[in-house]
NUBA-424604 format. One record per atom (N, C-alpha, C, O): atom name; residue in one letter; residue number from 1; x, y, z. Coordinates in Angstrom, 1 decimal, padded with zeros to 4 digits. Layout:
% residues N
atom->CA; rest->A; nr->NUM; east->X; north->Y; up->Z
...
% end
This chain:
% residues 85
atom->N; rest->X; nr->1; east->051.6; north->-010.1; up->031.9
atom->CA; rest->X; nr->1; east->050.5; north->-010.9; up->031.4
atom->C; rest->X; nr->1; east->049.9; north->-010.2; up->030.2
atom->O; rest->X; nr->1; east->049.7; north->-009.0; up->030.1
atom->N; rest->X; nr->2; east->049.6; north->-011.1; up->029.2
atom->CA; rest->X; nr->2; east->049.2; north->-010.6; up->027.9
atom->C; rest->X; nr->2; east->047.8; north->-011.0; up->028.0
atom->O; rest->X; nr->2; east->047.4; north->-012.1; up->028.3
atom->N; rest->X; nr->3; east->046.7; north->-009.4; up->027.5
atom->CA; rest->X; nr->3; east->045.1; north->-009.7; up->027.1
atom->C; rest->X; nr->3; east->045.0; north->-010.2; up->026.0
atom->O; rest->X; nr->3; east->045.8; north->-009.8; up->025.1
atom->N; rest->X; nr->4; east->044.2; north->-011.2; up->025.7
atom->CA; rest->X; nr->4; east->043.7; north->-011.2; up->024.2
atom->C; rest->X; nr->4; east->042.7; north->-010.6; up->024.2
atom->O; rest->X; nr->4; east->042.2; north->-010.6; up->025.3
atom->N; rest->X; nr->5; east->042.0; north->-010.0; up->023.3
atom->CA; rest->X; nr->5; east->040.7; north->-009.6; up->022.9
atom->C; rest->X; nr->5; east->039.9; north->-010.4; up->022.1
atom->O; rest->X; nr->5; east->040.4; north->-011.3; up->021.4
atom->N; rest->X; nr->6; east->038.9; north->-010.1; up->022.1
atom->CA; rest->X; nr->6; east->038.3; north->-011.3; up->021.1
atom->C; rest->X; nr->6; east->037.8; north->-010.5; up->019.8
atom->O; rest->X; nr->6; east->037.0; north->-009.6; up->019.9
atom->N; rest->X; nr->7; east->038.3; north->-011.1; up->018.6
atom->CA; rest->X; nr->7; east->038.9; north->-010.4; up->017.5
atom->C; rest->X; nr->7; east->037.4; north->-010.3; up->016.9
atom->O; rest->X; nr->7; east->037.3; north->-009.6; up->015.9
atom->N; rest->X; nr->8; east->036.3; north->-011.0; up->017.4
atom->CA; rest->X; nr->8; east->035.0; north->-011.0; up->016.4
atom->C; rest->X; nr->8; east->034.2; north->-009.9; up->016.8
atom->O; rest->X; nr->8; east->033.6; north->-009.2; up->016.0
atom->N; rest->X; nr->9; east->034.3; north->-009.5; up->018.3
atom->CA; rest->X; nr->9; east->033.7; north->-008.7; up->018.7
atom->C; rest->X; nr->9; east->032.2; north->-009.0; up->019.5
atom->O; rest->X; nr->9; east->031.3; north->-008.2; up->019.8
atom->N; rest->X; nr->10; east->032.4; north->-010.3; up->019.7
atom->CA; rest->X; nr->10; east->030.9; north->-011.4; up->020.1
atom->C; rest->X; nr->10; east->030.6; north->-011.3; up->022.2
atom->O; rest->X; nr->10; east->031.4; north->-011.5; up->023.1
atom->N; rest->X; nr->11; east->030.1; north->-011.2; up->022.1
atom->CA; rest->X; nr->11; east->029.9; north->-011.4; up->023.4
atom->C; rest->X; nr->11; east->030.0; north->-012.6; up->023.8
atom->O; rest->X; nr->11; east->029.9; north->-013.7; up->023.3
atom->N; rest->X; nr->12; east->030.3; north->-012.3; up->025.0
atom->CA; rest->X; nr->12; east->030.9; north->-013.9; up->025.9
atom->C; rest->X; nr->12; east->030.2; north->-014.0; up->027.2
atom->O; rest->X; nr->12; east->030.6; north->-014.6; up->028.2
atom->N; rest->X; nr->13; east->028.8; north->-013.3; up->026.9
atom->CA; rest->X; nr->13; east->027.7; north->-013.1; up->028.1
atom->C; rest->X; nr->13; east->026.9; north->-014.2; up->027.4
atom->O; rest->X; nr->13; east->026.6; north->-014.2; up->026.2
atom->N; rest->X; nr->14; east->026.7; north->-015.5; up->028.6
atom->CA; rest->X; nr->14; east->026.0; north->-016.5; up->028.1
atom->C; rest->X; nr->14; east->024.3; north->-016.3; up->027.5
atom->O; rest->X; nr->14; east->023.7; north->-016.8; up->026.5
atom->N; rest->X; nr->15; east->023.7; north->-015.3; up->028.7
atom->CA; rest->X; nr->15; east->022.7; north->-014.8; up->027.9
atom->C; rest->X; nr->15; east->022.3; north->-014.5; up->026.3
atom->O; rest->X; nr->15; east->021.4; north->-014.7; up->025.5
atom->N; rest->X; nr->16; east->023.4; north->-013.8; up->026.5
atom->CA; rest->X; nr->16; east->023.3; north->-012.8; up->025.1
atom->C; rest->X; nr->16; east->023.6; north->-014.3; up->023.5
atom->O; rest->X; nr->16; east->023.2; north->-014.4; up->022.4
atom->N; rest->X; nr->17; east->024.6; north->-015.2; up->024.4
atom->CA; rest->X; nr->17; east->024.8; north->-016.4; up->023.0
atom->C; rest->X; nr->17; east->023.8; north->-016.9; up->023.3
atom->O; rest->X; nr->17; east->023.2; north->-017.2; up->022.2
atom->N; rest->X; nr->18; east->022.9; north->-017.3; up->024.4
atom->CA; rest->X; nr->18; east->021.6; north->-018.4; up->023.6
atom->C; rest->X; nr->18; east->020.5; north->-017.5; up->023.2
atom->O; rest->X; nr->18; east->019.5; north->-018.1; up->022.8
atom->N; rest->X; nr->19; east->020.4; north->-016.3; up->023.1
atom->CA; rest->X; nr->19; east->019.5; north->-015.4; up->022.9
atom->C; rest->X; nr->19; east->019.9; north->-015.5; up->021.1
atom->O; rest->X; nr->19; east->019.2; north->-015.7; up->020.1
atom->N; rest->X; nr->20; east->021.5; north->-015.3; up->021.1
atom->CA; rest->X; nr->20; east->021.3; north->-015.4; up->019.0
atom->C; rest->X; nr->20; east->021.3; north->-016.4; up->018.6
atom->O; rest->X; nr->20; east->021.3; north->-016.4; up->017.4
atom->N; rest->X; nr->21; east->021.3; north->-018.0; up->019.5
atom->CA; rest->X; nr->21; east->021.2; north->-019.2; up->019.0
atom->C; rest->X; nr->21; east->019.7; north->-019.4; up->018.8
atom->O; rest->X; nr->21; east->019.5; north->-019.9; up->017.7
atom->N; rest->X; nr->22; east->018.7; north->-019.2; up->019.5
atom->CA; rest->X; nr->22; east->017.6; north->-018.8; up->019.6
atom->C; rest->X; nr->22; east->017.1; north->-018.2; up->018.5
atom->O; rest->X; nr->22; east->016.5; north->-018.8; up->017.6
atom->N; rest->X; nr->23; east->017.5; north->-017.1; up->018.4
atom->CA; rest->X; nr->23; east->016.9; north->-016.5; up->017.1
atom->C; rest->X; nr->23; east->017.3; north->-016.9; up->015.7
atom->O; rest->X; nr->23; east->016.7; north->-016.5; up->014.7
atom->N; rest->X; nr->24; east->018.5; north->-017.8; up->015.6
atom->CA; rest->X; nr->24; east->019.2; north->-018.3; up->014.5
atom->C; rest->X; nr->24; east->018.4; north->-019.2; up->014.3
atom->O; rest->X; nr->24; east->017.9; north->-019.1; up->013.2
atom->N; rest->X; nr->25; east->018.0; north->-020.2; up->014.9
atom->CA; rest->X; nr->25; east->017.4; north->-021.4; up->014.9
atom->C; rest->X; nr->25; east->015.4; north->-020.8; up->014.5
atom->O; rest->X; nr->25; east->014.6; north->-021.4; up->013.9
atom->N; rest->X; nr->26; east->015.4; north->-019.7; up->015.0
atom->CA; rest->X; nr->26; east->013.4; north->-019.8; up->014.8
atom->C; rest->X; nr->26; east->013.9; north->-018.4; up->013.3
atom->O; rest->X; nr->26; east->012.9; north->-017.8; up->012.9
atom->N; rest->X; nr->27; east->014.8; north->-018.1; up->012.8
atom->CA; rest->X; nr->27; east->014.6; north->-017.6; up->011.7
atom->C; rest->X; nr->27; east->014.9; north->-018.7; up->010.5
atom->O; rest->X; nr->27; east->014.4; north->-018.4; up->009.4
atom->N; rest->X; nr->28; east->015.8; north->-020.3; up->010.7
atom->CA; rest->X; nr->28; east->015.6; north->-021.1; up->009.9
atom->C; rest->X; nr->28; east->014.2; north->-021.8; up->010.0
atom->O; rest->X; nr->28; east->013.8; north->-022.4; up->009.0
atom->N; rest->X; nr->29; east->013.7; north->-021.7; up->010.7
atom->CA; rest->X; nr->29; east->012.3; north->-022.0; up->011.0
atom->C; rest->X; nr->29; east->011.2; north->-021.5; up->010.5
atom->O; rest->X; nr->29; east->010.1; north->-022.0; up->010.3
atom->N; rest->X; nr->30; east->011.6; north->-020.6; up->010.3
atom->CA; rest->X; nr->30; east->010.7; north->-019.1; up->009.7
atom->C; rest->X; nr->30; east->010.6; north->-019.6; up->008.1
atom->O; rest->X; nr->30; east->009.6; north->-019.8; up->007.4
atom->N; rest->X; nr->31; east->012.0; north->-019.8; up->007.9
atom->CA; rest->X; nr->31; east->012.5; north->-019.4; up->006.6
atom->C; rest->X; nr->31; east->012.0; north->-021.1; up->005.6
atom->O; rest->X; nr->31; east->011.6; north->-021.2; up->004.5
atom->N; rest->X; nr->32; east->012.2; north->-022.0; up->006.6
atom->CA; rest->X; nr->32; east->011.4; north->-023.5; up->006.1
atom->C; rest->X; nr->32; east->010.2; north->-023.4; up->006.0
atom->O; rest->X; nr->32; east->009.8; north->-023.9; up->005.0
atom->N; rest->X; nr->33; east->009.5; north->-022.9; up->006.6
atom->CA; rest->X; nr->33; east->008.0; north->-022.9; up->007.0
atom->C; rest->X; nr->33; east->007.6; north->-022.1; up->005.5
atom->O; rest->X; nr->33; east->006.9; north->-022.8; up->004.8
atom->N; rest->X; nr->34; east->008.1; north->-020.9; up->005.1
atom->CA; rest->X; nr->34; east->007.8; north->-020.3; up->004.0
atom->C; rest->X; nr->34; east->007.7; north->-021.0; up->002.8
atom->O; rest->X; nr->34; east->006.9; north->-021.1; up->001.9
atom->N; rest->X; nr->35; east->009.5; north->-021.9; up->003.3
atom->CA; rest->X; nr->35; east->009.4; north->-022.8; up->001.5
atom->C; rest->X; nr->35; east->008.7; north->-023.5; up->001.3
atom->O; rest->X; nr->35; east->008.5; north->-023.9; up->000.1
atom->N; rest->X; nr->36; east->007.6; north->-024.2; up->002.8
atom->CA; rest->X; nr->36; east->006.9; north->-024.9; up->002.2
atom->C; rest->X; nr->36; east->005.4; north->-024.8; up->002.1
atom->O; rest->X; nr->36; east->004.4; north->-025.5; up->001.9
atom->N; rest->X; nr->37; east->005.5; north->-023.7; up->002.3
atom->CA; rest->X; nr->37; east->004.3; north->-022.7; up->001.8
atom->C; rest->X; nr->37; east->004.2; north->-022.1; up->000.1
atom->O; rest->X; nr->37; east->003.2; north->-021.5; up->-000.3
atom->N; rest->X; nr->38; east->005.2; north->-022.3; up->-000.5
atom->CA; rest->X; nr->38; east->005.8; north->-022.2; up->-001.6
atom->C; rest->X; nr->38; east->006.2; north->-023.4; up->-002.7
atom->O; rest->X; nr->38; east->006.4; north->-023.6; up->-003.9
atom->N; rest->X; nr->39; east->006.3; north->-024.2; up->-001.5
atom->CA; rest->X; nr->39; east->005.8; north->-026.2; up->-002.4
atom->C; rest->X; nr->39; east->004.5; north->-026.2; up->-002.4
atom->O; rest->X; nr->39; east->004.0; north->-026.3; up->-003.5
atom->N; rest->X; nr->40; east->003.9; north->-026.1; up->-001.6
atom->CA; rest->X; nr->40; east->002.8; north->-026.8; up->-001.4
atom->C; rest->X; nr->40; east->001.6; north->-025.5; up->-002.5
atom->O; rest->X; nr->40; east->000.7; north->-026.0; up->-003.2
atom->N; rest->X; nr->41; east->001.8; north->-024.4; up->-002.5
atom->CA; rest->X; nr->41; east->001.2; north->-023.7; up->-003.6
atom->C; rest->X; nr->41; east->001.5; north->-024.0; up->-005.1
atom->O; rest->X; nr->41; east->000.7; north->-024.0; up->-006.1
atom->N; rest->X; nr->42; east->002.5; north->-024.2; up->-005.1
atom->CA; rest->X; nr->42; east->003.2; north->-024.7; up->-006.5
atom->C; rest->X; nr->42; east->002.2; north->-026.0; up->-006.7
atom->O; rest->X; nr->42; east->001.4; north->-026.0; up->-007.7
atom->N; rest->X; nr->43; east->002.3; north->-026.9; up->-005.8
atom->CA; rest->X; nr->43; east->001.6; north->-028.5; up->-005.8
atom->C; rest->X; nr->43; east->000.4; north->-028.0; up->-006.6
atom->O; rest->X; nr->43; east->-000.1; north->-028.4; up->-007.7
atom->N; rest->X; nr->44; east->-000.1; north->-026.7; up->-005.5
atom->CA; rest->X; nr->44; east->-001.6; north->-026.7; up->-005.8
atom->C; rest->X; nr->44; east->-001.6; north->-026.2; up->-007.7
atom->O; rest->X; nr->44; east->-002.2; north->-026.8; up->-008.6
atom->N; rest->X; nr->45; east->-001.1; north->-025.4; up->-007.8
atom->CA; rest->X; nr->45; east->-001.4; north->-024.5; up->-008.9
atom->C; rest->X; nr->45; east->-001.1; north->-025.6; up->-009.9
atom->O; rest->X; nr->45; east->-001.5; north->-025.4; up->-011.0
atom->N; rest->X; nr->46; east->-000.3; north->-026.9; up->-009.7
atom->CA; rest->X; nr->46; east->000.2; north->-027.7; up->-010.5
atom->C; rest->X; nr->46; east->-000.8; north->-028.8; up->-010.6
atom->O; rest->X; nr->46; east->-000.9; north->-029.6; up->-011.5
atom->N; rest->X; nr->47; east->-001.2; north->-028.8; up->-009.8
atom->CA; rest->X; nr->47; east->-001.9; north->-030.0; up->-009.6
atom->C; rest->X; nr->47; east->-003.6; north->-030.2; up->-011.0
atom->O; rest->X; nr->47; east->-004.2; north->-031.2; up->-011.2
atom->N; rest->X; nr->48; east->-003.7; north->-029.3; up->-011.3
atom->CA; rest->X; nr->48; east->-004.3; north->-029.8; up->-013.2
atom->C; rest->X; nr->48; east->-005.5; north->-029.9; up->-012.9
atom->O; rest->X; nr->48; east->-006.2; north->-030.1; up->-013.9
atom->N; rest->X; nr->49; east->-006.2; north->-029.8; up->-011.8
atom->CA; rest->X; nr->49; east->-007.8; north->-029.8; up->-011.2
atom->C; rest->X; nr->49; east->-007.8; north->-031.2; up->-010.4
atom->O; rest->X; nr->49; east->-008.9; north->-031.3; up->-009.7
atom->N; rest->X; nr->50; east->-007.0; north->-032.1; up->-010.2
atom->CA; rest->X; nr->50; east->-006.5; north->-033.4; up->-009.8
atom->C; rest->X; nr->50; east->-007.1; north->-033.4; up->-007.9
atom->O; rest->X; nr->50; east->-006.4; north->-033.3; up->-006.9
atom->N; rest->X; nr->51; east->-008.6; north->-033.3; up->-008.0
atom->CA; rest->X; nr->51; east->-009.0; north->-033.4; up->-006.3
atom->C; rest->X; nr->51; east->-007.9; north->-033.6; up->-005.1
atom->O; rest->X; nr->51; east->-007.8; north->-032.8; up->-004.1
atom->N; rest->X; nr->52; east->-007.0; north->-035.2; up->-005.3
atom->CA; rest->X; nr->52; east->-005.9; north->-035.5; up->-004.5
atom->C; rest->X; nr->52; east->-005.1; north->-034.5; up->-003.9
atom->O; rest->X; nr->52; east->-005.0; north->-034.1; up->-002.8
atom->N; rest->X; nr->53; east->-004.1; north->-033.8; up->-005.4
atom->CA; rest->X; nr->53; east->-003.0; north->-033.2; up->-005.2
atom->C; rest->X; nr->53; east->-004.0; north->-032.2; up->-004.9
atom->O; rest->X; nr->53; east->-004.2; north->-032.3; up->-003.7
atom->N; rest->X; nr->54; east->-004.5; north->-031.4; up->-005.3
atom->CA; rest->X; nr->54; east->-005.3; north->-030.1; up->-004.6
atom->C; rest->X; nr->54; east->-005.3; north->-030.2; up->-002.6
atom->O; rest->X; nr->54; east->-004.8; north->-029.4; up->-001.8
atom->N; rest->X; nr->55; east->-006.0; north->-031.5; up->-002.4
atom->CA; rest->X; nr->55; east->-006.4; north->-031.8; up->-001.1
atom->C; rest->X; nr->55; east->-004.9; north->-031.7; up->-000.1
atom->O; rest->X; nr->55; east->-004.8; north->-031.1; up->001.0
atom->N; rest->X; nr->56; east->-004.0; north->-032.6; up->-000.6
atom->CA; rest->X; nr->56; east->-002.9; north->-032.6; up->-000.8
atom->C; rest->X; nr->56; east->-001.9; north->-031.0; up->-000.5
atom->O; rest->X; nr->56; east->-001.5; north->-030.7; up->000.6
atom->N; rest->X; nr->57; east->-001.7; north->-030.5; up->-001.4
atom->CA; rest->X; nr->57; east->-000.8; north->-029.3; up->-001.2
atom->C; rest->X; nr->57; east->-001.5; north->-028.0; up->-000.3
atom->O; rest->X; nr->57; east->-000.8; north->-027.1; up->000.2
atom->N; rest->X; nr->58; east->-003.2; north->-028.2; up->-000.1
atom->CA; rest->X; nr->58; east->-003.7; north->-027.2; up->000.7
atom->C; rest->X; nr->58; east->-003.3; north->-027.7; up->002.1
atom->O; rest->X; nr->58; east->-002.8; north->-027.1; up->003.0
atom->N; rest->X; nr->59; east->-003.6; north->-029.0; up->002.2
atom->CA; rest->X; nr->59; east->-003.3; north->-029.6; up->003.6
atom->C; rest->X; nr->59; east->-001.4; north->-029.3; up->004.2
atom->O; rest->X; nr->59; east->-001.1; north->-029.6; up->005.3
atom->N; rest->X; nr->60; east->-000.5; north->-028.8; up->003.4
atom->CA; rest->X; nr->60; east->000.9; north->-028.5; up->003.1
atom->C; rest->X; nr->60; east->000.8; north->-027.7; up->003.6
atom->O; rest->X; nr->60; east->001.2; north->-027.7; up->004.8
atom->N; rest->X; nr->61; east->000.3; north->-026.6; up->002.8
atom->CA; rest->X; nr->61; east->000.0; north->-025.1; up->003.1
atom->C; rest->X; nr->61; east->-000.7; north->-024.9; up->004.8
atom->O; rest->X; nr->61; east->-000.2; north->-024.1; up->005.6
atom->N; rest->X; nr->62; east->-001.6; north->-025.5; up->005.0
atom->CA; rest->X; nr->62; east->-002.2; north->-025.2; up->006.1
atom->C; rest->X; nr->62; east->-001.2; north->-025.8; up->007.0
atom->O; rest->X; nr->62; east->-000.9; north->-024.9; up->007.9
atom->N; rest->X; nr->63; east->-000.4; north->-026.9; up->007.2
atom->CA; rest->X; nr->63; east->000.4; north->-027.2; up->008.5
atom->C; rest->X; nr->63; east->002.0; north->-026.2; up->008.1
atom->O; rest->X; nr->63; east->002.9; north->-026.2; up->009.0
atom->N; rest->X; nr->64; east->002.1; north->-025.6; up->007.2
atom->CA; rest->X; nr->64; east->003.4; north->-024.9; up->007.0
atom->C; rest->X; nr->64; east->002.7; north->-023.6; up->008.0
atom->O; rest->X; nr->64; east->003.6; north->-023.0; up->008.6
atom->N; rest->X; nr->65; east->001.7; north->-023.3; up->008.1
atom->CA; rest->X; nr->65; east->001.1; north->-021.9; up->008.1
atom->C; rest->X; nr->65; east->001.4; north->-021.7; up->009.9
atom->O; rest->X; nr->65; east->001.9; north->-020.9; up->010.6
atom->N; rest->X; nr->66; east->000.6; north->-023.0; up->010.1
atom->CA; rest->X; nr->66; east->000.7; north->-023.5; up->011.7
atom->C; rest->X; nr->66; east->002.1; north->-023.3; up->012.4
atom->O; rest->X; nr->66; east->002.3; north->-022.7; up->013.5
atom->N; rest->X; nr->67; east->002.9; north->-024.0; up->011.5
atom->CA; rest->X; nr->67; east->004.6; north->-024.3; up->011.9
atom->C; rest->X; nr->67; east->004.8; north->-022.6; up->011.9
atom->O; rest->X; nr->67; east->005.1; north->-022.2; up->013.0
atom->N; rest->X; nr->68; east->004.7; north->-021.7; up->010.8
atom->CA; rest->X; nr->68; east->005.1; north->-020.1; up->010.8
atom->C; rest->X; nr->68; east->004.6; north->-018.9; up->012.3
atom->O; rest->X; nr->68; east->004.9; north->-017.9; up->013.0
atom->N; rest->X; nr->69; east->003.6; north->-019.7; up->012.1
atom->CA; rest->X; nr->69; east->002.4; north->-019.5; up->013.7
atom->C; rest->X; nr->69; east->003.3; north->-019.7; up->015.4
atom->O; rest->X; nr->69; east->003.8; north->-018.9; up->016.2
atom->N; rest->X; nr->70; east->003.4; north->-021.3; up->015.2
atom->CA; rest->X; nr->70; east->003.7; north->-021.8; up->016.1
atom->C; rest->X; nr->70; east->005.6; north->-021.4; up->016.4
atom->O; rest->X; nr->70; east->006.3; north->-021.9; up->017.2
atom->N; rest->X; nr->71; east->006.0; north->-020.6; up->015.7
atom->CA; rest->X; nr->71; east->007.3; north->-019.9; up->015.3
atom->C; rest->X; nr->71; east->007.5; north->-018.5; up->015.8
atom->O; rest->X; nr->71; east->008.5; north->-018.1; up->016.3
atom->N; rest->X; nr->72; east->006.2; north->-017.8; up->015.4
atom->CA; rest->X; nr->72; east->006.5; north->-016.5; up->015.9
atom->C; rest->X; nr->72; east->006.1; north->-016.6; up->017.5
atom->O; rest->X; nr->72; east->006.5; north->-015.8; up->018.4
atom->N; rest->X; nr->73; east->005.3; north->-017.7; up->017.7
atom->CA; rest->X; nr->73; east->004.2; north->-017.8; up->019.4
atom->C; rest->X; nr->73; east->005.5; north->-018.1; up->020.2
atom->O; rest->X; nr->73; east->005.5; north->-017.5; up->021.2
atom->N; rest->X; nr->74; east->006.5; north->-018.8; up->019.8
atom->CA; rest->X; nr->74; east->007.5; north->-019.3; up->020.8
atom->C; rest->X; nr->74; east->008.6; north->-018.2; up->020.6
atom->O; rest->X; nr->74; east->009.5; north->-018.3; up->021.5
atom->N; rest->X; nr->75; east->008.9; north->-017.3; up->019.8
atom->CA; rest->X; nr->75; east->009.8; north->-016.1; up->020.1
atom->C; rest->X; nr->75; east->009.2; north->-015.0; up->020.6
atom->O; rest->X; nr->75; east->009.9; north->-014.0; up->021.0
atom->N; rest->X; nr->76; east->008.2; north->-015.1; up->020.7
atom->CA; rest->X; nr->76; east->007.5; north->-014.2; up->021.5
atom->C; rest->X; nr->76; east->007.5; north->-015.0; up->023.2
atom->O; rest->X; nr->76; east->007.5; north->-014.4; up->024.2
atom->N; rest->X; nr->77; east->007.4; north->-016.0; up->023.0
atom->CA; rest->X; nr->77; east->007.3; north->-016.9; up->024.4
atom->C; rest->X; nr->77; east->008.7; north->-016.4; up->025.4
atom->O; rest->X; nr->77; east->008.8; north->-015.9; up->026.5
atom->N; rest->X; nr->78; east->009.7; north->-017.0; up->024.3
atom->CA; rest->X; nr->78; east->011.6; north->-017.3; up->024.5
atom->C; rest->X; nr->78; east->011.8; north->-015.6; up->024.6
atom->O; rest->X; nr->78; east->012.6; north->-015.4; up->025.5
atom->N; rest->X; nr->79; east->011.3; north->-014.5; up->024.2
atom->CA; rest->X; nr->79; east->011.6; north->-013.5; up->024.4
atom->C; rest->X; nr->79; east->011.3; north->-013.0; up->025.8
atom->O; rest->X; nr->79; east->012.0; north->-012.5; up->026.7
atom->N; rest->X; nr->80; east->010.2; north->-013.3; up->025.8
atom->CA; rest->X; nr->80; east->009.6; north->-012.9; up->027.3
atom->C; rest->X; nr->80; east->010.0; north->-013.2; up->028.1
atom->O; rest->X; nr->80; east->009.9; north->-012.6; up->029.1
atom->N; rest->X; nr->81; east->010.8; north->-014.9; up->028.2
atom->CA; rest->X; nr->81; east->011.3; north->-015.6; up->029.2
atom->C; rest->X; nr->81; east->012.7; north->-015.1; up->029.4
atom->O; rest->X; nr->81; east->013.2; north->-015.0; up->030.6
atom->N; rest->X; nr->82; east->013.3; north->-014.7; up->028.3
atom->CA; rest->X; nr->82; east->014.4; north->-014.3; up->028.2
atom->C; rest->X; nr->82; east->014.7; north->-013.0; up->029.3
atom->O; rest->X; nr->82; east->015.5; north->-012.9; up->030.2
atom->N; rest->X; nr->83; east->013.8; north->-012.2; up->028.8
atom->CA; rest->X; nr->83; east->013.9; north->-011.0; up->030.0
atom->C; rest->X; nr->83; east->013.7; north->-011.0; up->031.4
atom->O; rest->X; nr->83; east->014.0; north->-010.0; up->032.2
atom->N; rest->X; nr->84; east->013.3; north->-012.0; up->031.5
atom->CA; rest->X; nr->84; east->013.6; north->-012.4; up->033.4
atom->C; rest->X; nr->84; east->015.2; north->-013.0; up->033.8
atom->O; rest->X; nr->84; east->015.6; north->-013.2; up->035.0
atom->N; rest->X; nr->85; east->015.5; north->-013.1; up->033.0
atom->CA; rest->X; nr->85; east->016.7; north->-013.5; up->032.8
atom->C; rest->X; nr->85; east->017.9; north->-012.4; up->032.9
atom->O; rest->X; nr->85; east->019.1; north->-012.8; up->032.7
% end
């Protein structure tokens, strides 16, 4: 009988794969939340004194800020849960 080995070197403990799917997924999360914290400043700085777009890209900024918030609160959540596991 022939072994294969598994040539990536990845774990094949189910734990351990949704634990880096998890973290793959709230680090694109992370990483969106930033860009649009980074639109929505641009908006502002662009926006020419224009009340709207001012009102506009801070309101961006404030729900981007929330989404980065509500991103670290659930890997901190998913982590903790994870460890009973």
């Amino acid at each position: 009988m022939v072994k294969l080995e598994n040539p990536l070197n990845l774990s094949t403990d189910v734990k351990v794969i949704i634990g880096t799917i998890i973290k793959g997924l709230l680090g694109i999360m992370g990483a969106l939340s930033l860009l649009m914290v980074v639109h929505g400043a641009t908006g502002w700085i662009l926006a020419a004194g224009n009340a709207e777009k001012v009102s506009a890209s801070s309101k961006q900024m404030l729900w981007a800020v929330l989404g980065a918030v509500l991103t670290v609160a659930s890997y901190i959540i998913l982590s903790g849960i994870m460890k009973f596991f």
